[in-house]
C-alpha positions in Angstrom: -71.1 -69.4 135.2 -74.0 -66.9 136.0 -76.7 -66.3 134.0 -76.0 -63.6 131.5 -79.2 -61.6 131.9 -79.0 -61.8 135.2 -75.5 -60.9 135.4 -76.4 -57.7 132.6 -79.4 -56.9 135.4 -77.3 -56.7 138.3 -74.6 -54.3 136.1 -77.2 -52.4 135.3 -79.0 -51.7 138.3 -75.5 -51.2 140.2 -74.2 -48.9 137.5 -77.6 -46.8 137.2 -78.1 -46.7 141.1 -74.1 -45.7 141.8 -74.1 -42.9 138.8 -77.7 -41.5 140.9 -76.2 -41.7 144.7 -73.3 -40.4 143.0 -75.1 -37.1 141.2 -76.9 -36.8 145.1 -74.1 -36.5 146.6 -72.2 -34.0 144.4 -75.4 -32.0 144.5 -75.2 -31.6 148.3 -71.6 -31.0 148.1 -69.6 -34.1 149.0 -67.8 -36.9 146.8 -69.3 -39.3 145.0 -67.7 -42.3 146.1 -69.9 -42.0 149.4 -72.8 -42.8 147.6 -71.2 -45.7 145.5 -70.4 -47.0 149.1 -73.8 -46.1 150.4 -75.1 -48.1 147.2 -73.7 -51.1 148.1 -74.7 -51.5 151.2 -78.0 -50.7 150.7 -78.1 -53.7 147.8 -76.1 -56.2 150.2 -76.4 -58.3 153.3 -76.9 -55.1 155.3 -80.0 -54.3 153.9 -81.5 -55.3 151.1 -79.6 -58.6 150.6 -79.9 -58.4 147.0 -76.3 -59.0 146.2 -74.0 -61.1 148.4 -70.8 -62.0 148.4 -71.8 -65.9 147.3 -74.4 -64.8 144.6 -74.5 -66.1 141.2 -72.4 -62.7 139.7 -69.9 -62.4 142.6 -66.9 -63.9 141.2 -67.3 -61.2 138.4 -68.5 -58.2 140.6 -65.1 -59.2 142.3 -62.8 -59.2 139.3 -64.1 -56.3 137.8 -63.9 -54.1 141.3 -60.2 -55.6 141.4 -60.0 -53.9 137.7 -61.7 -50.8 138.5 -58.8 -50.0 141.3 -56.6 -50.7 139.4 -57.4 -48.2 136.8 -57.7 -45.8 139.5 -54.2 -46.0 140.7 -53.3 -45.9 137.5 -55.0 -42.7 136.8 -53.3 -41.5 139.8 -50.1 -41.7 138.8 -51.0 -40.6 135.3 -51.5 -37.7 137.1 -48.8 -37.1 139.4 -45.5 -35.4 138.3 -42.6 -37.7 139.1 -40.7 -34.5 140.3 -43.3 -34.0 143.4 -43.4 -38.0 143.8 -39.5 -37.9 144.4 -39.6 -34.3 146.5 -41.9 -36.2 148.7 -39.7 -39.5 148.4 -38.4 -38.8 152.7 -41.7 -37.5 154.3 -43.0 -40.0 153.0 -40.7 -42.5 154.7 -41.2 -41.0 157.9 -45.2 -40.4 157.6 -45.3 -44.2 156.5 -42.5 -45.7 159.5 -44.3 -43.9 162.5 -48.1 -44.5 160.8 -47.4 -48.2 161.0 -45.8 -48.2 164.6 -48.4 -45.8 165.9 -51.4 -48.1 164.4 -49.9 -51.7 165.0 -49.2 -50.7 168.9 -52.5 -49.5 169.5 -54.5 -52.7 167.7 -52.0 -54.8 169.6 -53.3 -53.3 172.7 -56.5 -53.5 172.6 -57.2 -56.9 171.9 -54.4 -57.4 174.2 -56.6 -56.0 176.6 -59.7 -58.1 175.7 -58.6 -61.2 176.1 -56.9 -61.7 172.2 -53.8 -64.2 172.0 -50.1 -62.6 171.4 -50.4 -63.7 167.7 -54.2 -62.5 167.3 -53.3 -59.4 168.7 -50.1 -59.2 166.4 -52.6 -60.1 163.7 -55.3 -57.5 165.0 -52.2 -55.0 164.9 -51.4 -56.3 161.4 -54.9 -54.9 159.9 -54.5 -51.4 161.0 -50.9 -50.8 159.4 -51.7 -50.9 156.1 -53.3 -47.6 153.9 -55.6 -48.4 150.9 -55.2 -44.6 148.8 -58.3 -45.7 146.7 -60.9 -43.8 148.7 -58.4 -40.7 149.7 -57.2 -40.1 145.9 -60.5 -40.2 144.0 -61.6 -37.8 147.0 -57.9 -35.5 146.4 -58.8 -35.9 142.6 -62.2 -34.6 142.8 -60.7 -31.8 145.3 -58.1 -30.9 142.7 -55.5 -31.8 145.3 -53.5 -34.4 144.2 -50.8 -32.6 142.7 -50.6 -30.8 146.3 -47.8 -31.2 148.8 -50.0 -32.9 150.9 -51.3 -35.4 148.2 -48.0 -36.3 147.1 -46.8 -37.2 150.5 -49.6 -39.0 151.2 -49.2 -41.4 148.0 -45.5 -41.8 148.7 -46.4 -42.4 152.1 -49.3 -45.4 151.3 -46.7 -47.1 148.4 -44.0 -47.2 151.5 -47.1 -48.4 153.9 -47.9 -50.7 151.1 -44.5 -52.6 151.7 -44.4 -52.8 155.9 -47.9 -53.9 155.3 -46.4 -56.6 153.1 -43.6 -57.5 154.9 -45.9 -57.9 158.0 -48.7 -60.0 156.2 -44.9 -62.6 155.0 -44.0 -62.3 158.8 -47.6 -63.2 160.5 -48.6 -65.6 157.7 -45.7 -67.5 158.2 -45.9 -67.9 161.5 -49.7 -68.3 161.3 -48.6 -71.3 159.1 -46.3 -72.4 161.2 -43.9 -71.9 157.8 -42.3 -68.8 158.4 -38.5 -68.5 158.3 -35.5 -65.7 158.3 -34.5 -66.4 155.1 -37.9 -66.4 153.5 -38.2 -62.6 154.9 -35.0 -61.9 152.9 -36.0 -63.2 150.3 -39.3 -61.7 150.5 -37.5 -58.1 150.6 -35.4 -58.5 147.8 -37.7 -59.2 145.4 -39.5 -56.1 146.4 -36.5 -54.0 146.2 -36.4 -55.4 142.7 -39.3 -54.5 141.5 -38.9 -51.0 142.8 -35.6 -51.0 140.8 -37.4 -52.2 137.7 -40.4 -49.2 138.4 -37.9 -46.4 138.6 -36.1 -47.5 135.8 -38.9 -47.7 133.7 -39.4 -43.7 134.5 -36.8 -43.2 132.2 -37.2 -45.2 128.7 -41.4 -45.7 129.0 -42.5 -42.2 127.9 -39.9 -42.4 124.7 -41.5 -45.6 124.2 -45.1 -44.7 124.0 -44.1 -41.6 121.8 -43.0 -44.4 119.1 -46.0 -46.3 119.5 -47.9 -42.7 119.1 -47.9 -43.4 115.0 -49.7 -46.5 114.9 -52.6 -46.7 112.7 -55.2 -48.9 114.5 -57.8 -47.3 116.3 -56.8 -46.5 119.8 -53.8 -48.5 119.5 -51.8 -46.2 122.3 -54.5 -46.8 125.0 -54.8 -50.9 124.4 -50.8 -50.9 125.1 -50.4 -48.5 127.6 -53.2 -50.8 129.4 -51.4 -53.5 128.5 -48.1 -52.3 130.2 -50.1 -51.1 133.2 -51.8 -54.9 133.9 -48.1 -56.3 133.4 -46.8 -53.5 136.0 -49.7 -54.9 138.4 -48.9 -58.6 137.5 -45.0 -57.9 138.5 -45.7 -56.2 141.6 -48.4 -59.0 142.6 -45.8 -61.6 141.8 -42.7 -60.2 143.8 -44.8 -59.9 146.6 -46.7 -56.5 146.4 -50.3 -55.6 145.7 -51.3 -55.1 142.4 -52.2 -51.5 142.8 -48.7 -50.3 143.5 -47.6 -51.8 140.0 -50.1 -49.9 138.7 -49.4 -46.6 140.3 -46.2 -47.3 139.2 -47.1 -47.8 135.8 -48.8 -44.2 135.2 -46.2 -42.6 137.2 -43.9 -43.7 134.4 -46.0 -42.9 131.7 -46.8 -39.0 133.4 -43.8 -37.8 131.7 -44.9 -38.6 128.0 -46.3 -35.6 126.2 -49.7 -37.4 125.4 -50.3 -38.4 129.0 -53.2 -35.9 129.4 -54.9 -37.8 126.5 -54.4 -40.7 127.5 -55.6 -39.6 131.1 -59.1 -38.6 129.5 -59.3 -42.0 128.0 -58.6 -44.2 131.0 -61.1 -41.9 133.1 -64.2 -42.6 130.1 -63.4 -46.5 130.8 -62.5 -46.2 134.7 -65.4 -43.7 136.1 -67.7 -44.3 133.3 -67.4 -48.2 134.4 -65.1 -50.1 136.6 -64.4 -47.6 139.8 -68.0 -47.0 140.1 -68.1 -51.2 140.7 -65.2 -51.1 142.8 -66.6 -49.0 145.7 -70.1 -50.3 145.1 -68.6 -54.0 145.9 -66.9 -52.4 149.0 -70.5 -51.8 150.8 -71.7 -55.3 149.0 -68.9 -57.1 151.0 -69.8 -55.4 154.5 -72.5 -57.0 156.7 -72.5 -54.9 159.6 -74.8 -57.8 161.3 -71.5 -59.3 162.1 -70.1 -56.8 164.5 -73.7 -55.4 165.9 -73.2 -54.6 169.6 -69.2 -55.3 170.2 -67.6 -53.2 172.4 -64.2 -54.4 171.0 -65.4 -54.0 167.7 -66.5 -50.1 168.9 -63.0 -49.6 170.0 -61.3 -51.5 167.0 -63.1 -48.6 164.7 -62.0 -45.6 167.4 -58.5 -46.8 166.9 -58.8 -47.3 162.8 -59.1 -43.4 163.0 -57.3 -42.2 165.8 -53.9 -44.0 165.2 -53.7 -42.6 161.5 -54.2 -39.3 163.1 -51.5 -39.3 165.6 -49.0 -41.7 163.9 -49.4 -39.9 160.0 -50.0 -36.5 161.7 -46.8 -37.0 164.2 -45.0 -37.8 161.1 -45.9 -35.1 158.9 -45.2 -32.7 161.8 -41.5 -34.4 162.8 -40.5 -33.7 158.4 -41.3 -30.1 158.8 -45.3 -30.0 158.0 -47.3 -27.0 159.5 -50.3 -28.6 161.8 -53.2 -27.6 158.9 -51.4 -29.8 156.9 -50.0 -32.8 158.9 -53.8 -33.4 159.7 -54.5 -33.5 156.3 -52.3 -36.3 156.2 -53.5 -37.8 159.2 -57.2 -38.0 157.5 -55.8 -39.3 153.8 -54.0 -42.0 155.4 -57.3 -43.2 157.6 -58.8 -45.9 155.1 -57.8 -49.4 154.9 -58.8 -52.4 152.2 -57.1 -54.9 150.2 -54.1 -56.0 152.8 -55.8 -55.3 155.6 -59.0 -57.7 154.0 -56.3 -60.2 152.9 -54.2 -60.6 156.3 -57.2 -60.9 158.7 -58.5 -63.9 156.2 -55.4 -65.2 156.3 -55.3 -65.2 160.0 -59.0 -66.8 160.2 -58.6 -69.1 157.7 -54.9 -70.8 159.3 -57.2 -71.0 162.3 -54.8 -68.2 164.3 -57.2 -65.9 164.4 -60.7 -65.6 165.5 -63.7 -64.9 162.9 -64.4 -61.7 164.7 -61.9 -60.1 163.3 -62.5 -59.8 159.5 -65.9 -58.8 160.8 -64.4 -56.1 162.3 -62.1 -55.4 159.6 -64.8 -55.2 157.2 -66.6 -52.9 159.5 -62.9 -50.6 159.3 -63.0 -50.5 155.9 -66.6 -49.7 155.4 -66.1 -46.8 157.9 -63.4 -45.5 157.1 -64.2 -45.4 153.2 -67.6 -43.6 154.5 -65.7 -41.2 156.9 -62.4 -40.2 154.9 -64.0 -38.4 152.1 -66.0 -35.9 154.1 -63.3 -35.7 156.9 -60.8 -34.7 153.9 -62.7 -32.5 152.6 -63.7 -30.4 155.8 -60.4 -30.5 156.7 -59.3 -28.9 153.0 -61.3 -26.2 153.5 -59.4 -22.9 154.8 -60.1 -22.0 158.7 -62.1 -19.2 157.5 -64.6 -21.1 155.7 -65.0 -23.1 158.9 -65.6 -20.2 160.9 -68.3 -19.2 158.8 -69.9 -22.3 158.2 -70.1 -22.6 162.1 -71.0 -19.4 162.6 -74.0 -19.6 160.3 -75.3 -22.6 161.7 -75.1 -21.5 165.4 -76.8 -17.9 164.0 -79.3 -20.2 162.9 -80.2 -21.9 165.9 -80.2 -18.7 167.8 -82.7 -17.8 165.6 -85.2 -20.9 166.0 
């Protein structure tokens, strides 16, 4: 157990630093979350080294990042209507199916290439399939684009990624483990489709049940057990073989259609961005030490592809379900970042001995670069064609001028 002032000083600091790189950030026009990022690379091994992922406070910093994400899913579903979640139900599909083939092919390739194993290829593949949508939807909530065609095909999209990401991690684990088996696949499936059974059918009776609960007495009452529910979505989902985050999406999806959702919105955001989020993306930078991966040509071309295969395989898609091109690269960008199940298979992998260690280097370096690059590349790419124009055409004016 940490020392508690030293565990209060190190919340502090991270809090007070994030919340400044954050206002900096905003000032000169870009999202927040860049800075939190920025933050925590600046305070871990990759430059200061004042926060590490063995330090006295980890454990904590870990658990509470794992909270504030799941808040922010939650708050993302809060706010999307379940109408434009369900219109976007088949792109989705298709963004998701050729997203996953597009990025697995081309990180099976490339290691290929260098030298990599069939099954550390497979594995290398493995990391690239999967979408983390923490990064893209605080960017599309501070945009005001969430509710957007693009922003709802783009969540669909990630919960679908979410479960080929899954079924891989069953697949190559297994096998890593030497324990894999047909029937544990199946098995593996079902209880995902049952969960997805139990989220939809909670889209019908939750919002009724919150407006009952809406005449309790005790202070705050509504939030606690709407919280409540939310961490017992994210517990189902973790147990039948999901990540925790899609239980929570699924959780304020369900709740979007009660008629004190927008209050109960504005009470999750005080706790999530006035607290937890902030950590989440902070401990994202603390976890990267770009030491690791410091003059690797693979590792180069392992963060070319991270960005690239999004881009052709979510853009393709969008394009193939009827997306005009402004808009399928929208899609391309949202869907760049990776975390949690890429993170979790490429331990896996490295810690069953299948894998080399150089690859969680790498993948840490893909999620760090990809957290840093999606935000701006979203938002450039949100901005009409003739706001581009002019932007460019001011700054080439300028260097006429000098």
């Amino acid at each position: 157990m940490p020392d508690l002032a030293l565990l209060l000083l190190h919340l502090s600091v991270i809090l007070l630093s994030s919340r400044l790189a954050g206002e900096i950030f905003e000032r000169l026009k870009q999202p927040a979350v860049i800075g939190e990022i920025l933050v925590g690379l600046l305070l871990g091994p990759s430059l200061l080294g004042l926060l590490s992922t063995s330090s006295p406070t980890s454990e904590i910093f870990e658990s509470l990042s794992q909270l504030g994400i799941i808040l922010l899913l939650f708050l993302a579903g809060l706010t999307v209507r379940v109408g434009e979640f369900r219109k976007a139900g088949r792109p989705g599909l298709i963004v998701a199916a050729t997203g996953v083939i597009t990025a697995f092919l081309l990180g099976f390739g490339v290691a290929s290439i260098f030298g990599w194993t069939k099954i550390e290829a497979a594995f290398a593949g493995g990391v690239l399939m999967a979408t983390s949508v923490g990064v893209t939807v605080r960017t599309l909530l501070e945009l005001g684009k969430l509710h957007s065609q693009v922003g709802a095909t783009i969540l669909s999209a990630a919960v679908i990624d979410d479960v080929f990401g899954i079924a891989v991690l069953s697949v190559l684990g297994g096998v890593a483990s030497a324990s894999f088996s047909p029937s544990g696949l199946v098995l593996t499936c079902l209880l995902m489709g049952l969960f997805f059974l139990l989220a939809f059918a909670a889209l019908r009776f939750m919002p009724s049940l919150l407006e009952r609960l809406e005449h309790l007495r005790t202070e705050k009452a509504t939030l606690s057990l709407s919280l409540s529910l939310a961490l017992l979505f994210s517990v189902l989902a973790y147990k039948l073989g999901l990540a925790a985050i899609t239980g929570a999406f699924f959780a304020g999806l369900a709740f979007s259609g009660w008629r004190g959702a927008g209050k109960l919105r504005e009470e999750v955001s005080s706790i999530g961005y006035g607290f937890l989020v902030p950590l989440f993306f902070v401990w994202c930078g603390v976890r990267a030490d770009l030491h690791l991966v410091a003059g690797s040509w693979l590792a180069f071309f392992f963060l070319a592809i991270c960005i690239i295969d999004k881009l052709v395989g979510c853009g393709g898609g969008a394009l193939l379900v009827g997306m005009d091109p402004r808009d399928a690269l929208r899609v391309g960008v949202g869907m760049m970042p990776r975390m949690e199940v890429a993170l979790i298979l490429a331990s896996i992998g490295v810690s069953s001995g299948a894998v080399r260690p150089q690859l969680l280097s790498m993948t840490v370096l893909v999620v760090v670069a990809t957290s840093l690059l999606t935000p701006p590349f979203l938002k450039r790419v949100f901005q009409g064609p003739s706001k581009i124009s002019e932007s460019w055409g001011a700054r080439v004016r300028a260097n006429l001028k000098t």
